[in-house]
C-alpha positions in Angstrom: -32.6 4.4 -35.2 -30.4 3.3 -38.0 -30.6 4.3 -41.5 -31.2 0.8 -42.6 -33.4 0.3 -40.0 -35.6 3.5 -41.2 -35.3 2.3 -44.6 -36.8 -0.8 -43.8 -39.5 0.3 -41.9 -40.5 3.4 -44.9 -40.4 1.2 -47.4 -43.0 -1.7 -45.6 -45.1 1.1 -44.7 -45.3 2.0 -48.5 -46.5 -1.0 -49.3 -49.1 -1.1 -46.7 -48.2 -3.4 -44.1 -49.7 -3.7 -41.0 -47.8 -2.0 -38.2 -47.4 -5.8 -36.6 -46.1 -7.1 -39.4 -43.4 -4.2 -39.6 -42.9 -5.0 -35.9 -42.6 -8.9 -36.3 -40.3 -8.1 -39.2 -37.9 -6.1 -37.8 -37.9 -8.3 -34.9 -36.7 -11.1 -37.0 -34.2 -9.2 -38.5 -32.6 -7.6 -35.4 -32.7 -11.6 -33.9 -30.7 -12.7 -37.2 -28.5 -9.5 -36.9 -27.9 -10.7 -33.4 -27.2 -14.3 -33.9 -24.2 -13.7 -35.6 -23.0 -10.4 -33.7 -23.2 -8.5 -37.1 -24.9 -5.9 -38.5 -28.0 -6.7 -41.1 -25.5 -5.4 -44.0 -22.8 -7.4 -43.1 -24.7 -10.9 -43.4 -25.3 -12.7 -46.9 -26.9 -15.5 -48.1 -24.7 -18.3 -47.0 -25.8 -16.5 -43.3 -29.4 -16.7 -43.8 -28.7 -20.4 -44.5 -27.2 -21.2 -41.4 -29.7 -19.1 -39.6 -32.4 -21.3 -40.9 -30.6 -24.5 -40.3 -30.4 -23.3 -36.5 -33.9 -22.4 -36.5 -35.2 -25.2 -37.7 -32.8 -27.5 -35.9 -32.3 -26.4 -32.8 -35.0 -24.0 -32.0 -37.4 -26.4 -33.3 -39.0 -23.8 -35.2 -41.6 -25.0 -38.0 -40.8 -23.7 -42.1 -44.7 -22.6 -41.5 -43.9 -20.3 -38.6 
């Protein structure tokens, strides 16, 4: 597991999530990371823009979902 990663996951559990919500979220995070064949760190705002717009757009995802 990477440091990040752990960090992530510590500092969700502090603030009491629900173990599926820590899964779901790391989930989406390693699927963003993916997308763009980058590490989490590596990816900025102008990334999670077009993430979104490909979500939305082609994935036919929902802002809801």
């Amino acid at each position: 597991m990477t440091r990040l990663r752990q960090l992530m996951i510590e500092e969700l559990q502090r603030r009491n999530f629900a173990e599926t919500t820590i899964r779901s979220y790391v989930h989406g995070v390693e699927h963003f990371s993916q997308y763009f064949h980058r590490r989490p760190d590596q990816l900025g705002p102008e990334h999670i823009r077009q993430y979104q717009a490909t979500l939305f757009s082609k994935l036919k995802y929902s802002p809801t979902r």
